[in-house]
N, C-alpha and C positions, 0 to 999 in steps of 0.2 A: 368331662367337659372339653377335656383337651382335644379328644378324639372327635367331637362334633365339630370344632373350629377345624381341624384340618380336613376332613371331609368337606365343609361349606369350602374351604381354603381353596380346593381341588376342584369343585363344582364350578364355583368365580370364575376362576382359571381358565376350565375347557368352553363355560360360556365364551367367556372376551375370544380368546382362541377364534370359538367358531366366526363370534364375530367380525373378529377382523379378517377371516379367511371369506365371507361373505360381503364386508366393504370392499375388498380386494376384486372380487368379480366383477360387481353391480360395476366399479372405477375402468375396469378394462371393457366392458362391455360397451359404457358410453365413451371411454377411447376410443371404440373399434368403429362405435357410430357417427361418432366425429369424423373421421377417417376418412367412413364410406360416402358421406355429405359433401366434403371436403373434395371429393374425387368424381364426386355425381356433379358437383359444380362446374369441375374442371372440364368432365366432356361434355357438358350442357354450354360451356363459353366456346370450346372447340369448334362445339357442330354450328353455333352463330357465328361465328367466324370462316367459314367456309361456307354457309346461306349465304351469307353477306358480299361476298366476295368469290362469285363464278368463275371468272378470270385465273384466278390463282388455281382451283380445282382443272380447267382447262389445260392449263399451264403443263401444271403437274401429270396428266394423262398425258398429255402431247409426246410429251419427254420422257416417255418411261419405255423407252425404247434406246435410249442414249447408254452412254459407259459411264461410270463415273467419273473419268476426266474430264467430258464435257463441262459438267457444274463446278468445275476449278480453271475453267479457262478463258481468257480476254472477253470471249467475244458474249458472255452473259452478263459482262459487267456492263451491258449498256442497256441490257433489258429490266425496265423498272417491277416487272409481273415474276421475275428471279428474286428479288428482294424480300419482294412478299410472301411466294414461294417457299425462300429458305426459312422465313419468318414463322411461317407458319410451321413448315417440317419441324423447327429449332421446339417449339413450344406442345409439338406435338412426341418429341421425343423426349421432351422431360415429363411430361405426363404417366409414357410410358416408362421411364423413370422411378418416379413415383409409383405406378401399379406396382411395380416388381418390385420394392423397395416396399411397401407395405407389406405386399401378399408374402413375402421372404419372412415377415415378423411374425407370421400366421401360422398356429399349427394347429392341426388335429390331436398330435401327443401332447398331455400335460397340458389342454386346453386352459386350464384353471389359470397358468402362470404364464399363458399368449392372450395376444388378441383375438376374440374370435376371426375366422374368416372371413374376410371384406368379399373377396373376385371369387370366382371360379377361373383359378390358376390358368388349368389347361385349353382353354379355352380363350384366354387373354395371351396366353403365348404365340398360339398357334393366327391370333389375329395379328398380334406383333409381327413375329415371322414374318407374313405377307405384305404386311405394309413395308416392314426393310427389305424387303426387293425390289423398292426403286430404288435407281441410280442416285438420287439425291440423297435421301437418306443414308447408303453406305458410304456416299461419298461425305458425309461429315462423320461417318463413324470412322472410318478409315484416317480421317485426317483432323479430326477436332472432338476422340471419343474422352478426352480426359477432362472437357466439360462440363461433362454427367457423373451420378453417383456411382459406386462400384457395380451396381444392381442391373443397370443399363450393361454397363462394359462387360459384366458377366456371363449375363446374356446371349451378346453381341457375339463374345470370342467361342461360347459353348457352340451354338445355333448360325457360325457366320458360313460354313462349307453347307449345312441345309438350307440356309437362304439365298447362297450363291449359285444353288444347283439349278433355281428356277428364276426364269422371269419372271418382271411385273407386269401382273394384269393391270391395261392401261384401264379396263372400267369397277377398277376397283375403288378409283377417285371418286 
């Protein structure tokens, strides 16, 4: 009899076991969905804020032909479409922020015990990339990167001699 309880004993056991290694998934899986919602929202409020406001997108082509000192000097302090401008870059780099800072939690190895994968990585870098070749954006990376989470600045310091080496396409706004 003893021998049937410890059998049943061990049986319980690798049940619960499984089970909890399958509440464990199901929880990361709607974490990871969360995530992705959470991030689809973010450039769904981006891309209305750039409809919304032409001027700023303008802005930003115009000047993308500039140094980075320009957008740290007197003479933009008087331009109110610079404000907006850097408004929007600020909000757009925490975003990108955020991508990296998720997609970083994401792996393929020992899927079971990550998030599944939210982006496609390579292909959100490589948009990154581009967009920090404008003058504005490096110029608060340059000078206000300790804003952001390490995920950005990581980034930033890996990728900043490949994003230095090109210009910004001004019709990439």
């Amino acid at each position: 009899m003893d021998e049937v309880n410890f059998y049943w004993t061990i049986l319980v056991a690798l049940v619960s076991a499984g089970w909890i290694v399958i509440t464990f998934i199901r929880d990361r899986i709607a974490q990871s969905l969360a995530s992705s919602s959470a991030l689809t929202s973010r450039l769904m409020e981006y891309d209305r804020l750039c409809i919304e406001n032409p001027e700023v997108q303008k802005y930003i082509s115009q000047h993308s032909n500039q140094a980075e000192n320009y957008f740290r000097s007197k003479q933009v302090l008087d331009e109110d479409v610079f404000y907006k401008a850097k408004t929007l870059v600020y909000s757009q780099l925490n975003l990108f922020d955020e991508i990296l800072s998720t997609s970083s939690k994401s792996s393929n190895s020992w899927a079971f015990l990550r998030p599944a994968e939210l982006v496609e990585k390579t292909d959100w870098d490589e948009y990154i990339r581009e967009k920090l070749r404008h003058p504005l954006y490096r110029s608060i990376l340059l000078h206000e990167k300790h804003i952001y989470g390490a995920s950005l600045r990581e980034f930033w310091t890996s990728n900043q001699a490949l994003i230095e080496s090109k210009q910004a396409d001004p019709f990439i706004w």
